[in-house]
Steps between C-alpha positions, in 0.01 A plus 500: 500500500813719436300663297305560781781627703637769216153698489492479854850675496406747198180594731598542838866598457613270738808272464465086508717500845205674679250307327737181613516636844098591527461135379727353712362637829157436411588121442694504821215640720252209301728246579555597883121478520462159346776387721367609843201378431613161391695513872205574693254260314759270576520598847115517578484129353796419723292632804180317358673202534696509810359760723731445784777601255327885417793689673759361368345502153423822529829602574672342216244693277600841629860425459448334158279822368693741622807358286267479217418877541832564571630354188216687301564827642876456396372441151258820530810720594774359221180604258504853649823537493500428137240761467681752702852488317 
């Protein structure tokens, strides 16, 4: 694996930071995927379940994937900032 990671460095010229950072923000975009949809397959079982409760279900999952997105766009920008420095 480092091994790996040297010819990678020989061949593109590019330091491990920005390969760390490239990584990094492609594992934080996977991981905000899997996440929101974990919270709405939660949420559409939730409404399967209890119909009457939909809007209030449905409101909590907003909320809940927009901090999830939040939180994963945070992680996007630290990794472009580490590009960018």
């Amino acid at each position: 694996m480092t091994s790996l990671f040297i010819l990678l460095q020989a061949v593109a010229n590019i330091s491990m930071g920005y390969l760390g950072a490239a990584i990094g923000a492609g594992l934080a975009t996977i991981g905000a995927g899997l996440g929101i949809g974990k919270i709405g397959q939660g949420a559409m079982e939730g409404m399967a379940r209890q119909p009457e409760a939909g809007g209030d279900i449905r409101s909590t999952m907003i909320i809940a994937a927009a901090l999830v997105e939040g939180v994963a766009f945070f992680a996007v920008v630290v990794c472009l900032l580490v590009v960018l420095k």
